[in-house]
C-alpha positions as CSV (number, residue, x, y, z in Angstrom):
1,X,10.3,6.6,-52.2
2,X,9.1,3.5,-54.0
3,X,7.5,0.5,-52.2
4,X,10.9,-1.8,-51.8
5,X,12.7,1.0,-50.1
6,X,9.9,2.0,-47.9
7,X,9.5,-1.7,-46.7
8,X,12.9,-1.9,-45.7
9,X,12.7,1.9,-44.2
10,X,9.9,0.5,-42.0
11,X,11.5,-2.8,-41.3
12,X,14.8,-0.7,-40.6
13,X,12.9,1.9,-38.3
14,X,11.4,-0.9,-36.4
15,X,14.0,-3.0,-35.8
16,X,15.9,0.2,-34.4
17,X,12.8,1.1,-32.3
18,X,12.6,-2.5,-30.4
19,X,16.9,-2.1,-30.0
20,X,17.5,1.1,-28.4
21,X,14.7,3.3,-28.1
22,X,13.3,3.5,-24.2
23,X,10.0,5.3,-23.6
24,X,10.3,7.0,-20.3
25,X,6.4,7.0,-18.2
26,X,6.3,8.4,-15.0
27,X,3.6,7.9,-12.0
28,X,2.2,11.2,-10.5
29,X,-0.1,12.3,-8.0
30,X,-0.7,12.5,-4.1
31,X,1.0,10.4,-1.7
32,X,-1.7,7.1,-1.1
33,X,-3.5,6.6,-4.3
34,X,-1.6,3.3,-4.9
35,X,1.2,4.8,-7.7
36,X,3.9,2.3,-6.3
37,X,1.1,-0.5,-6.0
38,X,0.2,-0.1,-9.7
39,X,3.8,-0.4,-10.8
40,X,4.2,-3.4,-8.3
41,X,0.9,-5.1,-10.1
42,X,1.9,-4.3,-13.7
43,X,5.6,-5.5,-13.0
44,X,5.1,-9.0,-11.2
45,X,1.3,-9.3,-11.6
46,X,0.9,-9.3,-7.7
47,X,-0.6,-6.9,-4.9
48,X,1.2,-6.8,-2.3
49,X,-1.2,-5.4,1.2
50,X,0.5,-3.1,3.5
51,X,3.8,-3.7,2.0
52,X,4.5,-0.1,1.2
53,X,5.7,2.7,2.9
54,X,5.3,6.3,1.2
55,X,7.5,6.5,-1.2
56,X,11.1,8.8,-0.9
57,X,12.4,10.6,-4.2
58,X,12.1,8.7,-7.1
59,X,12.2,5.3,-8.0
60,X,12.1,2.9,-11.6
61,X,11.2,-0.4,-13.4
62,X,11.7,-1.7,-16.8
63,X,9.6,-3.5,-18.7
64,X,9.1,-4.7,-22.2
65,X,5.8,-5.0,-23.8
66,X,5.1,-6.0,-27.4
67,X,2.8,-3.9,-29.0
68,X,1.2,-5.2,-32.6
69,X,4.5,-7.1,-33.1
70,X,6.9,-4.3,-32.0
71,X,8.8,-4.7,-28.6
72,X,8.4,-1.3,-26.5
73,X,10.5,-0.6,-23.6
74,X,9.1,1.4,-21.2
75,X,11.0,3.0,-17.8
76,X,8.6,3.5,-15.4
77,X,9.1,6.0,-12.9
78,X,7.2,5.9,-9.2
79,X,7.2,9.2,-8.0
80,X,6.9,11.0,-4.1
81,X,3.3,12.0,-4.1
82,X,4.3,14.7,-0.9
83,X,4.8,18.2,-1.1
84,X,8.4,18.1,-0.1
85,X,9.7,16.1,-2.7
86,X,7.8,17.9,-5.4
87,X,10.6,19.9,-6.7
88,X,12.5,16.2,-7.4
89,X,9.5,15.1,-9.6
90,X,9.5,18.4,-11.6
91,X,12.5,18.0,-13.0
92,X,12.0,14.2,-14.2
93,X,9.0,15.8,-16.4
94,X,11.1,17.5,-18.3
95,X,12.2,14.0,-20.4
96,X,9.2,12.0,-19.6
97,X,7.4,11.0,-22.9
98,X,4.0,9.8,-20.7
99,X,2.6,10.5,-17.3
100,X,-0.1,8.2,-15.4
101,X,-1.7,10.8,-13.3
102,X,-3.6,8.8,-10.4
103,X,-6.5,9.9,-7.7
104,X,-7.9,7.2,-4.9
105,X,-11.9,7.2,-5.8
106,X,-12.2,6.9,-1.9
107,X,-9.7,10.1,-1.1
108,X,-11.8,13.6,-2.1
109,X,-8.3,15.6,-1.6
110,X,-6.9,13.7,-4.0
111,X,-9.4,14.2,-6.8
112,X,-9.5,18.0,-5.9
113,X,-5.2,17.9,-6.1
114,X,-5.9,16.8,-9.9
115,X,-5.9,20.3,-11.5
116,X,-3.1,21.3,-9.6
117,X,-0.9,18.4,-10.8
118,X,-1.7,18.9,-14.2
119,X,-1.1,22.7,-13.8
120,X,2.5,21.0,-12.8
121,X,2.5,18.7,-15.5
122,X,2.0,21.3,-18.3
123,X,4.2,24.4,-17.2
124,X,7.5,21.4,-16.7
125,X,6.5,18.6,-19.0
126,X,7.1,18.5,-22.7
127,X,4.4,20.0,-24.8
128,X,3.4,16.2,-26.4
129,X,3.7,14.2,-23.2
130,X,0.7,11.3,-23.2
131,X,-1.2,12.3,-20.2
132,X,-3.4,9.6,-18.8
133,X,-5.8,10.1,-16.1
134,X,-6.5,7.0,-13.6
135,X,-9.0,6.5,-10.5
136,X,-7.3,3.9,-8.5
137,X,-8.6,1.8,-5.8
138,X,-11.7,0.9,-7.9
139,X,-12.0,-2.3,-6.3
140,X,-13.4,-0.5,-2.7
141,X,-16.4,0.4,-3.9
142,X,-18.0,0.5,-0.7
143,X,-15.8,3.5,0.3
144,X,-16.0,5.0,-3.1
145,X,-16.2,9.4,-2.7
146,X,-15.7,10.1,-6.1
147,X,-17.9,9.0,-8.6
148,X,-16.8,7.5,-12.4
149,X,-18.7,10.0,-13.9
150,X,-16.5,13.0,-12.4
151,X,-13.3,11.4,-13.6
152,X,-14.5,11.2,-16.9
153,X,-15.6,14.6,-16.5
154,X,-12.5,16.2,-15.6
155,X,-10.5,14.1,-18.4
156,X,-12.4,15.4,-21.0
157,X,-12.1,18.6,-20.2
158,X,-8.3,18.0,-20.1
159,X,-8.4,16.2,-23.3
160,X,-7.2,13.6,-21.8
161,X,-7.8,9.3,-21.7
162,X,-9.3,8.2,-18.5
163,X,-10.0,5.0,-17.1
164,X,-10.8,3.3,-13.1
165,X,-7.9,0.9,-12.2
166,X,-7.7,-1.5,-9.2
167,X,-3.6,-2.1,-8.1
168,X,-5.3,-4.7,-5.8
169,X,-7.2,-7.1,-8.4
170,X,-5.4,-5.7,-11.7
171,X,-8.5,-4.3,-13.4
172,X,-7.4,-2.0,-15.8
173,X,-3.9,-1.6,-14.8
174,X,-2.2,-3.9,-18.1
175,X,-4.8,-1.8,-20.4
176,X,-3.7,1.7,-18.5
177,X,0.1,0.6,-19.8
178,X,-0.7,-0.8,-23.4
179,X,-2.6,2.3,-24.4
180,X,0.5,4.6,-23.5
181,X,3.2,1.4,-25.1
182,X,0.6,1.7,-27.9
183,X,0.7,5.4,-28.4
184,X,4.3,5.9,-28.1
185,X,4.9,2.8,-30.7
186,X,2.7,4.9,-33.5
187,X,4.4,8.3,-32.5
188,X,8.0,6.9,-33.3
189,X,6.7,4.8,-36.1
190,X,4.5,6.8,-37.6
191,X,4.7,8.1,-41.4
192,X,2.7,11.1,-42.6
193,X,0.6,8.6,-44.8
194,X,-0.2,6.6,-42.4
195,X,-3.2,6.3,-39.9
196,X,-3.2,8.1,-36.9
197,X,-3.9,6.3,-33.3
198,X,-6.2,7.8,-30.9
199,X,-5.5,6.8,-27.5
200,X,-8.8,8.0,-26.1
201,X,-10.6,6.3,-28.7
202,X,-8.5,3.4,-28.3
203,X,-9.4,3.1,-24.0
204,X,-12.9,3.6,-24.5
205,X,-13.3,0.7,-27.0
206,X,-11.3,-1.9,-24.7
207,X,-13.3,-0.7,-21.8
208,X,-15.9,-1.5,-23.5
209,X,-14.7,-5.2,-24.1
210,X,-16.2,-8.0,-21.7
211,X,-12.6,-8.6,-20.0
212,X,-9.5,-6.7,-20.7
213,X,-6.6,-6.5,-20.6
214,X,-3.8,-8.4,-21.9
215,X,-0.8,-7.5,-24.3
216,X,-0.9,-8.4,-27.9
């Protein structure tokens, strides 16, 4: 394919991608570590205290981030984090194309129910699903039970991105949802000459960044 046509393939595939491709991410983990929360603060950009009961079934959101120029739309899906409702959230894995796995760094049980939930994630999930591992609630760090260091731990040895988020004051939570928009933009968009994106790398060097995070 010479350089004309594979400008105008590119400008073609993009313009398709911001039209009608929607990147479905869904929220997982136990009932209280903030999943509806996060949604709430990436959404409108507000916390809202003790507005939130636990949520029932399965609920959604979309939002459109531009990513390097391209528009992504993302659905985001808040899941039940309780046991009863568990068989609901299995079968929304099945299409999901990213999963924000969340812990509370002040709830032990909820760090310990990680492996389980990613057991969960890869025996329904697609085999390519961007899994992202997030220890909410950073911002009560006088109750914290679980230390950075473990979270980082555990996503390594899942292979996994992992970051600390606050739903409360917003740390985090816009770069938690970029990296995914981010990864899912190269995967559609991606040619086998081009480079590749590595989301891990990617989080690690924004974390790194004085303040973060805001959408480019």
């Amino acid at each position: 394919m010479d350089q004309q046509r594979l400008d105008s393939y590119q400008r073609g595939t993009s313009r398709d991608f911001n039209e009608h491709v929607l990147h479905k991410t869904i929220l997982v983990g136990d009932s209280g570590v903030g999943k509806t929360s996060l949604l709430v603060q990436f959404d409108q950009g507000k916390f809202i205290p003790g507005s939130f009961s636990a949520t029932v079934g399965i609920g959604f959101t979309n939002k459109v981030v531009t990513v390097d120029g391209v528009r992504v739309k993302l659905q985001i899906w808040d899941t039940a984090g309780q046991e009863r409702f568990r068989s609901v959230t299995h079968a929304y894995y099945r299409d999901a194309q990213a999963l924000l796995l969340l812990y509370d760094i002040t709830n032990k049980s909820s760090f310990d129910n990680i492996r389980a939930w990613l057991t969960e994630i890869h025996e329904y999930a697609q085999r390519d699903v961007v899994i992202m591992l997030l220890g909410n609630k950073a911002d009560v760090s006088n109750e914290r039970v679980i230390r950075s260091e473990d979270g980082e731990t555990l996503a390594r040895e899942y292979g996994v991105p992992f970051m600390e988020t606050s739903a409360k004051t917003g740390m985090n939570v816009e770069l938690a949802f970029l990296a995914i928009a981010k990864e899912l933009k190269y995967r559609a968009l991606w040619h086998p000459d081009g480079p590749r994106f590595q989301i891990r790398d990617f989080v690690e060097s924004q974390k790194k960044q004085p303040s973060c995070c805001s959408f480019s």
